[in-house]
Every structure is written in C-alpha cells, then in structure tokens.
mmCIF file of the N, C-alpha and C atoms, coordinates in Angstrom:
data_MODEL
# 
_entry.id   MODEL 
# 
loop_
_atom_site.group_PDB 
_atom_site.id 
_atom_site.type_symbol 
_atom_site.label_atom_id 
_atom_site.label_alt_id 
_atom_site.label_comp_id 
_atom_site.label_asym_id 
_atom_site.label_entity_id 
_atom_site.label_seq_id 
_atom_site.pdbx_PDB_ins_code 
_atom_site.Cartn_x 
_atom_site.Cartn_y 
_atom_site.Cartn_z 
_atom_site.occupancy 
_atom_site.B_iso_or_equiv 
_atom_site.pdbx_formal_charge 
_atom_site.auth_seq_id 
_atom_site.auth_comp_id 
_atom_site.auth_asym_id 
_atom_site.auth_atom_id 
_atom_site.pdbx_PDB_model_num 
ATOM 1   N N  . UNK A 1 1  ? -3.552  15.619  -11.104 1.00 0.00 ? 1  UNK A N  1 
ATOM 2   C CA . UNK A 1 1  ? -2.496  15.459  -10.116 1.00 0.00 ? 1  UNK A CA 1 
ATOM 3   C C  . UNK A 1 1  ? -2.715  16.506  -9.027  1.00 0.00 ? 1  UNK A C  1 
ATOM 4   N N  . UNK A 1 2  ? -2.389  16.188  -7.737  1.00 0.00 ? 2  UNK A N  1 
ATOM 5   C CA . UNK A 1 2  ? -2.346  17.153  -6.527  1.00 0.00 ? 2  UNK A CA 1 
ATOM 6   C C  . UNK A 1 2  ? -1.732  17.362  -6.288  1.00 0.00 ? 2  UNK A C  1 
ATOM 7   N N  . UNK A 1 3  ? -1.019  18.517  -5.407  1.00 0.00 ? 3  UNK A N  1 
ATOM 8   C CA . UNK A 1 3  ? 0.249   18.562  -5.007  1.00 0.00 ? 3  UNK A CA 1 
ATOM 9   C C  . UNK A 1 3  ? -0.440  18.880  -3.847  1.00 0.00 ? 3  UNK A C  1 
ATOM 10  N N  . UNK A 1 4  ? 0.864   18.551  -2.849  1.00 0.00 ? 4  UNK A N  1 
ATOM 11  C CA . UNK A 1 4  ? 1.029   18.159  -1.316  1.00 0.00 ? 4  UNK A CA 1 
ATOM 12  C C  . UNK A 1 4  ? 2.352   19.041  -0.606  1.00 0.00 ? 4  UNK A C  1 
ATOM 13  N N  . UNK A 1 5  ? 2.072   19.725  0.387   1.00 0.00 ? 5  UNK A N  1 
ATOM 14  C CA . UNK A 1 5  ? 3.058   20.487  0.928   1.00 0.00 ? 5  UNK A CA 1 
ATOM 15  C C  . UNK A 1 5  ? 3.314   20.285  2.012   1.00 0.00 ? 5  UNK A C  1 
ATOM 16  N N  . UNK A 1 6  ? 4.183   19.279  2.595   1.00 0.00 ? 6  UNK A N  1 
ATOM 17  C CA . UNK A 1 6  ? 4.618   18.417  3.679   1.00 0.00 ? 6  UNK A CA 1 
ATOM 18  C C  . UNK A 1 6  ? 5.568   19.226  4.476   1.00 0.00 ? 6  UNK A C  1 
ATOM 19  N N  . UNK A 1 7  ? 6.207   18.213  5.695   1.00 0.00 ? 7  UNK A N  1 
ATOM 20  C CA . UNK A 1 7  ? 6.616   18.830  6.552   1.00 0.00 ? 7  UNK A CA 1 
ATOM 21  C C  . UNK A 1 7  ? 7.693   17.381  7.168   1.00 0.00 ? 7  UNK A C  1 
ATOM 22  N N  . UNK A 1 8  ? 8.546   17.605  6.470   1.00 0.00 ? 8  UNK A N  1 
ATOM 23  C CA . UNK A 1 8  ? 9.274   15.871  6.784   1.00 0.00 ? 8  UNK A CA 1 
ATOM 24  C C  . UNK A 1 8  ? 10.656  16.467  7.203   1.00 0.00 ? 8  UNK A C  1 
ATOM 25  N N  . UNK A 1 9  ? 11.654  15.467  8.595   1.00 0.00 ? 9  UNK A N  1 
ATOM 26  C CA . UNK A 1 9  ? 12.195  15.985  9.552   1.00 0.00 ? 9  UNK A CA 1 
ATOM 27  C C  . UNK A 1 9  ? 13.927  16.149  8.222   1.00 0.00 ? 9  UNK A C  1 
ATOM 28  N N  . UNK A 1 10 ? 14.391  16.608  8.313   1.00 0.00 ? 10 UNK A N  1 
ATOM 29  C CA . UNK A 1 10 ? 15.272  16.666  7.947   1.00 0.00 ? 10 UNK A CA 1 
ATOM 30  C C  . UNK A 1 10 ? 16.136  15.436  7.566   1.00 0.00 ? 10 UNK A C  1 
ATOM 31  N N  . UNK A 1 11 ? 16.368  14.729  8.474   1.00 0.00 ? 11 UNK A N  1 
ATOM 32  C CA . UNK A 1 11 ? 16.946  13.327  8.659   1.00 0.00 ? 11 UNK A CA 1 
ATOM 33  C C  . UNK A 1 11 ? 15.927  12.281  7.321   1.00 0.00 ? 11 UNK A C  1 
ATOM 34  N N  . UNK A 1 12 ? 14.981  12.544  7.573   1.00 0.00 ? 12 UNK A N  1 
ATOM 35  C CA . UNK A 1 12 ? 14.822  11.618  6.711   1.00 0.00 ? 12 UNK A CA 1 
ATOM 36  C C  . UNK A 1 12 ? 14.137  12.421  4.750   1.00 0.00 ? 12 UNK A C  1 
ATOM 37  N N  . UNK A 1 13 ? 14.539  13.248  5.115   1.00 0.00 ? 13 UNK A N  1 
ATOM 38  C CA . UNK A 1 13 ? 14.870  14.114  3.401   1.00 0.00 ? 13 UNK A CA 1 
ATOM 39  C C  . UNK A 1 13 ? 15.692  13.802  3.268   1.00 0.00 ? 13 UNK A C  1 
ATOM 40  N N  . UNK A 1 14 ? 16.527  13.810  3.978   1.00 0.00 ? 14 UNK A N  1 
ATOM 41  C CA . UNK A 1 14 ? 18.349  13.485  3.156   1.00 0.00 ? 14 UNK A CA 1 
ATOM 42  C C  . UNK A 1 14 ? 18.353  11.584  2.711   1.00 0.00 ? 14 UNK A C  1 
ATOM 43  N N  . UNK A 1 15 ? 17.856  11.261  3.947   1.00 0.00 ? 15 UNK A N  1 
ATOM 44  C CA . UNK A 1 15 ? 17.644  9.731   3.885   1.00 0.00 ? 15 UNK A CA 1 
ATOM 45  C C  . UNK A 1 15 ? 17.492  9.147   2.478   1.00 0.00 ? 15 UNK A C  1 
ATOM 46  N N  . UNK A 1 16 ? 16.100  9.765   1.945   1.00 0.00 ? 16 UNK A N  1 
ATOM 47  C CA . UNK A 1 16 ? 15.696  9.506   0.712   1.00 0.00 ? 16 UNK A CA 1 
ATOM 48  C C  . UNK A 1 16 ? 15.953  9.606   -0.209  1.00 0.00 ? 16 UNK A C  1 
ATOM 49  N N  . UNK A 1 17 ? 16.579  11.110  -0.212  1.00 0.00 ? 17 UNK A N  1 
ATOM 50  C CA . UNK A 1 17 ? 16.956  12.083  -1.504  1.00 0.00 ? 17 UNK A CA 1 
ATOM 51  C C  . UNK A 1 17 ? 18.471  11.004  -1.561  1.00 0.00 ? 17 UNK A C  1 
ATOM 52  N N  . UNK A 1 18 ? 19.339  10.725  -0.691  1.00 0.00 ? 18 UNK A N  1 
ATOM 53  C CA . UNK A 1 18 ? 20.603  9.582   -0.920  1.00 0.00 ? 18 UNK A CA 1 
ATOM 54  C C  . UNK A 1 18 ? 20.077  8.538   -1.812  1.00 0.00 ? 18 UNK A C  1 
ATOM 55  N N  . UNK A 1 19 ? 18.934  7.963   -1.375  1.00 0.00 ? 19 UNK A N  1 
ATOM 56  C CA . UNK A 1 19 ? 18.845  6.698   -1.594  1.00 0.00 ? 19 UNK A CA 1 
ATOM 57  C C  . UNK A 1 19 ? 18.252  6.825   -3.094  1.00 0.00 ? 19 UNK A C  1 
ATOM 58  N N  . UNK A 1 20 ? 17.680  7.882   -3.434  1.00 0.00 ? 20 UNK A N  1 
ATOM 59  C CA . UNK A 1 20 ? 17.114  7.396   -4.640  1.00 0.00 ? 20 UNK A CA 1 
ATOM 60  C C  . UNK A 1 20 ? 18.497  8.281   -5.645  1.00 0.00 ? 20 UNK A C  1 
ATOM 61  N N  . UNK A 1 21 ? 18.915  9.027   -4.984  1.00 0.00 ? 21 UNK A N  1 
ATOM 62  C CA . UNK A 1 21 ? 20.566  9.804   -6.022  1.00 0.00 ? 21 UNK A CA 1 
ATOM 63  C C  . UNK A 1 21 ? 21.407  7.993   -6.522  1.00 0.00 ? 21 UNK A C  1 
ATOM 64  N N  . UNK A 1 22 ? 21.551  7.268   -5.440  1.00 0.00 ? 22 UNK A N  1 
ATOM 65  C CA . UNK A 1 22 ? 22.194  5.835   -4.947  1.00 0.00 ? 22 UNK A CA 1 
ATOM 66  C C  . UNK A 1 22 ? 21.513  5.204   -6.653  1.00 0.00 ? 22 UNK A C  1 
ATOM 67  N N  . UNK A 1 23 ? 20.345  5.370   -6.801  1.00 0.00 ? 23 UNK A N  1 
ATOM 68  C CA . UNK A 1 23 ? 19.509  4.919   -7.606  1.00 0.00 ? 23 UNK A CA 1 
ATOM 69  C C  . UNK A 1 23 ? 19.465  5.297   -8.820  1.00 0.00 ? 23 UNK A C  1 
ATOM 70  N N  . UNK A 1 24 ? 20.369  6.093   -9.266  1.00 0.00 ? 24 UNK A N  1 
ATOM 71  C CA . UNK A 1 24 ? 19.884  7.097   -10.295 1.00 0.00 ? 24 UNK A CA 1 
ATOM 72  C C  . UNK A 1 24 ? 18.798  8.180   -11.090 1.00 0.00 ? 24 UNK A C  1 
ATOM 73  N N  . UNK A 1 25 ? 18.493  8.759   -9.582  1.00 0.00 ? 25 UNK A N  1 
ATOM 74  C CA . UNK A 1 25 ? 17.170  9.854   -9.215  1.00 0.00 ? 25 UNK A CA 1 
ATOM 75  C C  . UNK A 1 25 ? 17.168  10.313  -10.867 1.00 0.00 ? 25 UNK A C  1 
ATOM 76  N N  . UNK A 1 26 ? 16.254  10.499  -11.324 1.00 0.00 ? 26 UNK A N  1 
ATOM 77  C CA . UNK A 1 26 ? 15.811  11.609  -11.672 1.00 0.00 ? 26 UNK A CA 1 
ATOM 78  C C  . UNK A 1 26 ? 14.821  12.335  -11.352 1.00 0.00 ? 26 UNK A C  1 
ATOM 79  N N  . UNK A 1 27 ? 14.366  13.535  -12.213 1.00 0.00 ? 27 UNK A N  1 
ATOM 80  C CA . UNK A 1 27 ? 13.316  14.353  -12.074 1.00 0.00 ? 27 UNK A CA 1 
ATOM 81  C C  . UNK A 1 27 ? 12.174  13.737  -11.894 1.00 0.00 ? 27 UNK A C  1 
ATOM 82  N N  . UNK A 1 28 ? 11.200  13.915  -10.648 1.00 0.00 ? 28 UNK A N  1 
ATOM 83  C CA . UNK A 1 28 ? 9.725   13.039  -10.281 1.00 0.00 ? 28 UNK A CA 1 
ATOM 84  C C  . UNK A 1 28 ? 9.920   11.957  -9.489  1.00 0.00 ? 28 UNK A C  1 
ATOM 85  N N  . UNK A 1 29 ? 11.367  11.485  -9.173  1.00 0.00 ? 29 UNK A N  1 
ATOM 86  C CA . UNK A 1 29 ? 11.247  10.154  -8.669  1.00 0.00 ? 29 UNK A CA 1 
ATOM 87  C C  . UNK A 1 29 ? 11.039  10.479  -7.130  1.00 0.00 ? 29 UNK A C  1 
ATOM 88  N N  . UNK A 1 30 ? 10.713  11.364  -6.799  1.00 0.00 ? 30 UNK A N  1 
ATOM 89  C CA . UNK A 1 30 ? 10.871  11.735  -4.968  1.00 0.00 ? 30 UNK A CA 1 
ATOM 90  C C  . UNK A 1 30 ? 8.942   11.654  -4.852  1.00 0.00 ? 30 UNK A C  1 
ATOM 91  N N  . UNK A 1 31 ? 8.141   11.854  -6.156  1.00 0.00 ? 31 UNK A N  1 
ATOM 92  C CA . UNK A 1 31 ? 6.602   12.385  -6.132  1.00 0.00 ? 31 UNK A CA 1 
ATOM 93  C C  . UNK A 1 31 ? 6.372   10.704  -6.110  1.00 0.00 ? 31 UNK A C  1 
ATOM 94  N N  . UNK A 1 32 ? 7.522   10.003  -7.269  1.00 0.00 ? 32 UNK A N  1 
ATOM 95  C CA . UNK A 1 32 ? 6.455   8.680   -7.603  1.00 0.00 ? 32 UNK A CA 1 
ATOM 96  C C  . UNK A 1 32 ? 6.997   7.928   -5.914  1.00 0.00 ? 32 UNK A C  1 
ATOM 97  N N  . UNK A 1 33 ? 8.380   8.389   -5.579  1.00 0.00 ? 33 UNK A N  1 
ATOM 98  C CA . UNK A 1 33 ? 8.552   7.268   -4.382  1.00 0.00 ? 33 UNK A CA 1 
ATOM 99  C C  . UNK A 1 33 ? 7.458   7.749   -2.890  1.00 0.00 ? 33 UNK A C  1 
ATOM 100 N N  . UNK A 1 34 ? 7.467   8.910   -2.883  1.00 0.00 ? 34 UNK A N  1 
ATOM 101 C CA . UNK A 1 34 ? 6.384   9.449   -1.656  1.00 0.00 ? 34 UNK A CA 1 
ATOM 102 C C  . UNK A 1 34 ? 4.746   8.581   -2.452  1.00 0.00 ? 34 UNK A C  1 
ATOM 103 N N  . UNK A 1 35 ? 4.442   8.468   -3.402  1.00 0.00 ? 35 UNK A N  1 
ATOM 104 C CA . UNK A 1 35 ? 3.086   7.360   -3.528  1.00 0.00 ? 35 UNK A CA 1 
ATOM 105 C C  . UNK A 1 35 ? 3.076   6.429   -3.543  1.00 0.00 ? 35 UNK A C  1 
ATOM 106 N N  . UNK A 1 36 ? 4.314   5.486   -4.095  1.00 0.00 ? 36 UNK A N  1 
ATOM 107 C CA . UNK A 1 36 ? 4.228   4.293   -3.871  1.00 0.00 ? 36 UNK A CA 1 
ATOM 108 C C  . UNK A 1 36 ? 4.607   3.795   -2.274  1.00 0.00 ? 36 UNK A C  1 
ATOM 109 N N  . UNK A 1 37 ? 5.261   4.741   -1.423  1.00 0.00 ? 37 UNK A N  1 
ATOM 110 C CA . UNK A 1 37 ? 5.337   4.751   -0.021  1.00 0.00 ? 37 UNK A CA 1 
ATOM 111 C C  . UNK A 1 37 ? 3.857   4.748   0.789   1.00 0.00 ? 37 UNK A C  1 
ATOM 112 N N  . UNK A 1 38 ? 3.149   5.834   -0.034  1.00 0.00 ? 38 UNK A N  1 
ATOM 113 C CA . UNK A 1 38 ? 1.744   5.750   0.876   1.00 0.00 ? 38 UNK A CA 1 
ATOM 114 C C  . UNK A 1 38 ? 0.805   4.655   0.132   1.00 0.00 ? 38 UNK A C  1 
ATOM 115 N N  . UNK A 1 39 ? 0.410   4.466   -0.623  1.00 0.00 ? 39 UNK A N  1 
ATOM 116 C CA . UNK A 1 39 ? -0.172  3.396   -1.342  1.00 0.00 ? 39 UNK A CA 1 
ATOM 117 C C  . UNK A 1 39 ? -0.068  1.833   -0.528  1.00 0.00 ? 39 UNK A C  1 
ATOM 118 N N  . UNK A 1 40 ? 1.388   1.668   -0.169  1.00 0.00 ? 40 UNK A N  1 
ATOM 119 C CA . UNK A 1 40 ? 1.997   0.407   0.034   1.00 0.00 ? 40 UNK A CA 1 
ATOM 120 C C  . UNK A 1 40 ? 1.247   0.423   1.760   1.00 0.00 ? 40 UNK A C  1 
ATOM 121 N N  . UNK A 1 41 ? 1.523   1.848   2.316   1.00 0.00 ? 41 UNK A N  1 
ATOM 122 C CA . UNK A 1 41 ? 1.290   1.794   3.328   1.00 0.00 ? 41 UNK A CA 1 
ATOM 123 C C  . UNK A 1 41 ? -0.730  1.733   3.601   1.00 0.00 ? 41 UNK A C  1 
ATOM 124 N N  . UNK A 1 42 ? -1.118  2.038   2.904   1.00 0.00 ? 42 UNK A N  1 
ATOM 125 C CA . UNK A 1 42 ? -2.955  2.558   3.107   1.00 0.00 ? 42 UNK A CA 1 
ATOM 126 C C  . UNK A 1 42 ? -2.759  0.730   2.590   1.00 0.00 ? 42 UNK A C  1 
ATOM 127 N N  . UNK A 1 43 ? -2.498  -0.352  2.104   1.00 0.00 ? 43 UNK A N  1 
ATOM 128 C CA . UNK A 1 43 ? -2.689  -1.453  1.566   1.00 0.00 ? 43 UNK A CA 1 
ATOM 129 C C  . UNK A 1 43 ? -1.943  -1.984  2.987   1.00 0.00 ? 43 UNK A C  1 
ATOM 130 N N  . UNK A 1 44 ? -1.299  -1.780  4.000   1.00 0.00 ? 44 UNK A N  1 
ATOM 131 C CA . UNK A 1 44 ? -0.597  -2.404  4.562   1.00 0.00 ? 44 UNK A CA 1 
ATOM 132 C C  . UNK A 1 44 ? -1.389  -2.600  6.146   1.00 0.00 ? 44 UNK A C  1 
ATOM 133 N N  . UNK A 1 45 ? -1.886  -1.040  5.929   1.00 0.00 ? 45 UNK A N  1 
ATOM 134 C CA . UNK A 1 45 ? -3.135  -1.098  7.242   1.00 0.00 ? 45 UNK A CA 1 
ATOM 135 C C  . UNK A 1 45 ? -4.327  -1.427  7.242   1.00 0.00 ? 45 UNK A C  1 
ATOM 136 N N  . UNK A 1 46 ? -4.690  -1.738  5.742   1.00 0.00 ? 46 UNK A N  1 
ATOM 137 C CA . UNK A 1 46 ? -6.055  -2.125  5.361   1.00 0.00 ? 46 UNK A CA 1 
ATOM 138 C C  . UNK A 1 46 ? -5.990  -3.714  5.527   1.00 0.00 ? 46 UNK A C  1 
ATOM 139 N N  . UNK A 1 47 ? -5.117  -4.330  5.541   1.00 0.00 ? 47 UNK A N  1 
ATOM 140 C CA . UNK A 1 47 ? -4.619  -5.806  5.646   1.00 0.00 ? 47 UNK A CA 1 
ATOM 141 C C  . UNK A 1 47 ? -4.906  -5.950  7.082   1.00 0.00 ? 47 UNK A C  1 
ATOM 142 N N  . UNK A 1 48 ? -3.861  -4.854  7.768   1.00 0.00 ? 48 UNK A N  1 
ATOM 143 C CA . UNK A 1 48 ? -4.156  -5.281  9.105   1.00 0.00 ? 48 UNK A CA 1 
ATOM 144 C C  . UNK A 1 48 ? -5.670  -5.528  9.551   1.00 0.00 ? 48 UNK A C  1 
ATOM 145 N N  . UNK A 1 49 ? -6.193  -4.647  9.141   1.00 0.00 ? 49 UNK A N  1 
ATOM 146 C CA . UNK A 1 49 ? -7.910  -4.101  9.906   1.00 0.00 ? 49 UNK A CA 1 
ATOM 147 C C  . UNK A 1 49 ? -8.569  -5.626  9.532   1.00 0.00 ? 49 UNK A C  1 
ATOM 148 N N  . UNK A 1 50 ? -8.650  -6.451  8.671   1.00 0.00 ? 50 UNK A N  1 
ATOM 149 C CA . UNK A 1 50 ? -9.237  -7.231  7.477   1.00 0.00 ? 50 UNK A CA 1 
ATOM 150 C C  . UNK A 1 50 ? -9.235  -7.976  8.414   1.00 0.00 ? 50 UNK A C  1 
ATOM 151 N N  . UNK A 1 51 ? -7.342  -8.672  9.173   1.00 0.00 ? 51 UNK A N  1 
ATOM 152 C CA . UNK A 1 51 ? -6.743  -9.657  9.908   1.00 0.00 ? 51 UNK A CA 1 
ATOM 153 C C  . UNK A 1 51 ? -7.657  -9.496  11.246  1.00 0.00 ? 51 UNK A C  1 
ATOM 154 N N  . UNK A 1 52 ? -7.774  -8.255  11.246  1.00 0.00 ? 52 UNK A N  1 
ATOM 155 C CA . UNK A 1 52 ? -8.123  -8.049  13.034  1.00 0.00 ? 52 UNK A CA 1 
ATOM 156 C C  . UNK A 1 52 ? -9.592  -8.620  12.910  1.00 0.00 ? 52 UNK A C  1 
ATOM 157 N N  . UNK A 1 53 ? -10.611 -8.312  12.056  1.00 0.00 ? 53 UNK A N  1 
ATOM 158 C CA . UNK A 1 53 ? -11.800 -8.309  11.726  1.00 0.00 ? 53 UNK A CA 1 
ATOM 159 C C  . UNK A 1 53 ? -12.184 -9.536  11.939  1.00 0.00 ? 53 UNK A C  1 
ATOM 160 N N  . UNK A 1 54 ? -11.096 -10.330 11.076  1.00 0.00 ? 54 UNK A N  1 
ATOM 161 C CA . UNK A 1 54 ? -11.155 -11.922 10.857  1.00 0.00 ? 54 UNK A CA 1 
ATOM 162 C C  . UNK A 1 54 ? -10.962 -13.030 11.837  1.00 0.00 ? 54 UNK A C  1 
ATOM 163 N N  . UNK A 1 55 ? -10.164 -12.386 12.785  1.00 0.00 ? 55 UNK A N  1 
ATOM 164 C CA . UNK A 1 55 ? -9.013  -13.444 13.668  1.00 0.00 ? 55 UNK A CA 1 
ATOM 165 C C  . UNK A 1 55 ? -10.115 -14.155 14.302  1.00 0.00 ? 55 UNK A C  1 
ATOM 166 N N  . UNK A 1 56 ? -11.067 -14.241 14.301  1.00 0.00 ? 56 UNK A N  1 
ATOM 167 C CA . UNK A 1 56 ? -12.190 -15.266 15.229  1.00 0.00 ? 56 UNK A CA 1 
ATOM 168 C C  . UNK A 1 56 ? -12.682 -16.499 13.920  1.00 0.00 ? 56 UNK A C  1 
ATOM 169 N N  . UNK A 1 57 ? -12.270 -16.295 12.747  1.00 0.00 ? 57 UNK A N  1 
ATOM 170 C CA . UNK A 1 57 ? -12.742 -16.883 11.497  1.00 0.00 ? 57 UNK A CA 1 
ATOM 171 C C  . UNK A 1 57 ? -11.521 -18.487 11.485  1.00 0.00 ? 57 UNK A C  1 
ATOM 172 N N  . UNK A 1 58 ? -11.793 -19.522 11.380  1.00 0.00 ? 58 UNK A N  1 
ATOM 173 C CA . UNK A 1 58 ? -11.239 -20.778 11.163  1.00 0.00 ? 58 UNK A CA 1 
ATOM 174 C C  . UNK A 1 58 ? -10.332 -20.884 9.856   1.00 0.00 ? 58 UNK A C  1 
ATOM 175 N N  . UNK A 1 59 ? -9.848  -21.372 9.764   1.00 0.00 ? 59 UNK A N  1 
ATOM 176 C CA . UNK A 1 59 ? -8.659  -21.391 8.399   1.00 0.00 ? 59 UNK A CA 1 
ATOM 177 C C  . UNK A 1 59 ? -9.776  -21.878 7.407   1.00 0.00 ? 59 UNK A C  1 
ATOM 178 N N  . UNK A 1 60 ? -10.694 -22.365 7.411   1.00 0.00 ? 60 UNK A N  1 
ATOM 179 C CA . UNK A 1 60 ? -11.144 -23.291 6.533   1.00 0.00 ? 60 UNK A CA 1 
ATOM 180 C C  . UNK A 1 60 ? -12.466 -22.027 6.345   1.00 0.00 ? 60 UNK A C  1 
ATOM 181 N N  . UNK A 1 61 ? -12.981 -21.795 7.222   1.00 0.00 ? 61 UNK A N  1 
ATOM 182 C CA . UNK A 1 61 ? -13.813 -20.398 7.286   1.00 0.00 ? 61 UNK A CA 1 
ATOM 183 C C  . UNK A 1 61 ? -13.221 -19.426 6.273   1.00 0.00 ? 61 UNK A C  1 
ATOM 184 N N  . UNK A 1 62 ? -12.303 -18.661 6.390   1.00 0.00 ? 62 UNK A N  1 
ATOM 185 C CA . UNK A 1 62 ? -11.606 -17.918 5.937   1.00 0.00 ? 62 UNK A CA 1 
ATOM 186 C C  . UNK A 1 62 ? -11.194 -18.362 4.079   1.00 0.00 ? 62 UNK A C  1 
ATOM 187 N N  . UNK A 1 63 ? -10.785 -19.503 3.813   1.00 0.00 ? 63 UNK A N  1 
ATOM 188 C CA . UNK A 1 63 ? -10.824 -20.076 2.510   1.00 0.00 ? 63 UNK A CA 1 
ATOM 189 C C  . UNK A 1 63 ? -11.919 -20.128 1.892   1.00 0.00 ? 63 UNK A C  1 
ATOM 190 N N  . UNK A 1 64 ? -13.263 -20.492 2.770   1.00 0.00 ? 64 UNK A N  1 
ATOM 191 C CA . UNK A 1 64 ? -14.719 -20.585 1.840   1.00 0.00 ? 64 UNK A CA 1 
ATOM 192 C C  . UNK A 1 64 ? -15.287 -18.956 2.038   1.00 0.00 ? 64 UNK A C  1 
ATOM 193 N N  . UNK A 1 65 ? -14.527 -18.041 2.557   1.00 0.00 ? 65 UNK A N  1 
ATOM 194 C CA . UNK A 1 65 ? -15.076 -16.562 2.328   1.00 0.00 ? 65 UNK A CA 1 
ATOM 195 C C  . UNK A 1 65 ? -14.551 -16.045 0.854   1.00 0.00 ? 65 UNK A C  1 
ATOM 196 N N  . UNK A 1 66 ? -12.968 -16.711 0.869   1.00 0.00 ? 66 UNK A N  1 
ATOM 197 C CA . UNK A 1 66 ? -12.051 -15.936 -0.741  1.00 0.00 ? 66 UNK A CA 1 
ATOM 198 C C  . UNK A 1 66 ? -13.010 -16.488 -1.406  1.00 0.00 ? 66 UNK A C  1 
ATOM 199 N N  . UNK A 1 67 ? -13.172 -17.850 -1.831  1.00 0.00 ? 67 UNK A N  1 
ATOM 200 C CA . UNK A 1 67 ? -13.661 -18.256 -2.424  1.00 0.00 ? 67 UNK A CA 1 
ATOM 201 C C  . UNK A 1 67 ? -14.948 -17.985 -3.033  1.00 0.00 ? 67 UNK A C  1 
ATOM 202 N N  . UNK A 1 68 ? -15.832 -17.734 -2.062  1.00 0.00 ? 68 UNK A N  1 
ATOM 203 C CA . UNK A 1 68 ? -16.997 -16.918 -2.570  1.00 0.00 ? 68 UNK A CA 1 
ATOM 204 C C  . UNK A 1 68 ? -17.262 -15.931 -3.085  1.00 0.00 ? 68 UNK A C  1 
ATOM 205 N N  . UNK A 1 69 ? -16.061 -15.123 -2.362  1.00 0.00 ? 69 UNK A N  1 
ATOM 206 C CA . UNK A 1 69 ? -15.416 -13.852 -3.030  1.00 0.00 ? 69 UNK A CA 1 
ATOM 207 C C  . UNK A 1 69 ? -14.974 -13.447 -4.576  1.00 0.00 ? 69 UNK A C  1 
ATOM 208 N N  . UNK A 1 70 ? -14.513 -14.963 -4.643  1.00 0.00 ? 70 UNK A N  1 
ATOM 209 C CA . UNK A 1 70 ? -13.920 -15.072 -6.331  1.00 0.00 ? 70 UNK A CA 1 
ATOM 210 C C  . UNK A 1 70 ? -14.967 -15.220 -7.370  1.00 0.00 ? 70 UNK A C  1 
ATOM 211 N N  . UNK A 1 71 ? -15.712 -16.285 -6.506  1.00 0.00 ? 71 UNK A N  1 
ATOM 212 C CA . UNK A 1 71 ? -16.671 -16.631 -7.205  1.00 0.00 ? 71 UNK A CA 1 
ATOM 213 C C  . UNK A 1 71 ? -17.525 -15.438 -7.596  1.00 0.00 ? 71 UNK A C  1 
ATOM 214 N N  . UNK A 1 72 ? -18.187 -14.640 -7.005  1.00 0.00 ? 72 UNK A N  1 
ATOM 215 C CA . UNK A 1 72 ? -18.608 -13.244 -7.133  1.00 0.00 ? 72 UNK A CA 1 
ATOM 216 C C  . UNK A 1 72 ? -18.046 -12.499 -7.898  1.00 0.00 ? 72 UNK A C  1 
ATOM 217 N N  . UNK A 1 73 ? -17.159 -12.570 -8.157  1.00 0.00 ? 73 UNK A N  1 
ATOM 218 C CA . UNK A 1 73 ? -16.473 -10.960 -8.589  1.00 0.00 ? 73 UNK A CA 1 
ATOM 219 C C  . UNK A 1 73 ? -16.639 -12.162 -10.587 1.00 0.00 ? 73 UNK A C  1 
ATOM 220 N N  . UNK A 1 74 ? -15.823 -13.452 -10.688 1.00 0.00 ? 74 UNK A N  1 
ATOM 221 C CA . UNK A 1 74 ? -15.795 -13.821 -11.986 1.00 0.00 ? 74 UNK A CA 1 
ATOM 222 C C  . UNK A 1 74 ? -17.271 -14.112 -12.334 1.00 0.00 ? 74 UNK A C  1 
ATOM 223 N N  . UNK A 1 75 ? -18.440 -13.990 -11.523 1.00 0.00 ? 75 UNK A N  1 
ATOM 224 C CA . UNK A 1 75 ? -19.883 -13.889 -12.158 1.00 0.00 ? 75 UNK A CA 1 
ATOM 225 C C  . UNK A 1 75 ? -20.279 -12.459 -12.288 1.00 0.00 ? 75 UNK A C  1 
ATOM 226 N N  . UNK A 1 76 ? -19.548 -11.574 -11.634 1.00 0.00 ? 76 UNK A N  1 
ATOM 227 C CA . UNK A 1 76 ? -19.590 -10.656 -12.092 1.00 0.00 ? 76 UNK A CA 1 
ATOM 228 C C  . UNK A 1 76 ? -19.369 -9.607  -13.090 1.00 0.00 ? 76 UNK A C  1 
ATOM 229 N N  . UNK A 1 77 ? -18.450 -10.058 -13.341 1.00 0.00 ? 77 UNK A N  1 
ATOM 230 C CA . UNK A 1 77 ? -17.559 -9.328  -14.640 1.00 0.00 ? 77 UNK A CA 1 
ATOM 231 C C  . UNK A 1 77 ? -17.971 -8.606  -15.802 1.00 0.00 ? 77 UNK A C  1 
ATOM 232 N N  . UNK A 1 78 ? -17.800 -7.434  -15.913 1.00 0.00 ? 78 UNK A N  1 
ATOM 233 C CA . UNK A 1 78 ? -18.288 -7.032  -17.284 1.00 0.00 ? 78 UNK A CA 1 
ATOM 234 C C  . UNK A 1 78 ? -17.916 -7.055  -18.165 1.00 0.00 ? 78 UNK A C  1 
# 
C-alpha cells in the first residue's frame, strides 16, 4: 500500500467526509472512496482516448476489431 499526501480544497473534504458519514463511514472508507474515484476516473479517460482513436472506424469496423479481440484473448488463455 502507498500512501498519498494531497492537497484537496476544503469544500470538497467536507463534501465527502458528509457523504460517506450519510453512509455509514467507517475507518478506511475515505482511502477505498479516493481509489475507486481515481480508478473510475484513469478507466473513464482511457475510454475517451480509445473513442477519439476510433471515431474514423465504421460501426461494423469497430464490431470486427472486439471481435478479433475476443477471439485473441479466448485463444489465448492460460
């Protein structure tokens, strides 16, 4: 585990620290909600980049890429 020594505005410490008290906080839930916050987010911009990459690709283009994709990974498998 790492620890991280941030710098977050006031307004939105309280924001959180409410919402997960709202929730029935306990001890760790501020470590697991700050990762599943960045996680969601590094998955949210990696989508974007993928979309941007793609947007010249045909719907039907784009279906025979997963696909090959799938196909690959279940011949792959260990």
């Amino acid at each position: 585990m790492t620890r991280w020594n941030l710098s977050i505005p006031e307004e939105t410490d309280r924001a959180v620290r409410s919402f997960l008290a709202r929730r029935g906080g306990k001890k760790g839930d501020l470590s697991k909600f700050a990762n599943d916050a960045v996680r969601k987010e590094i998955l949210r911009q990696t989508v974007m980049d993928i979309q941007e990459q793609n947007a010249d690709l045909s719907e039907q283009e784009a279906v025979d890429l997963a696909q090959e994709a799938v196909a690959w990974t279940r011949a792959h498998r260990s």
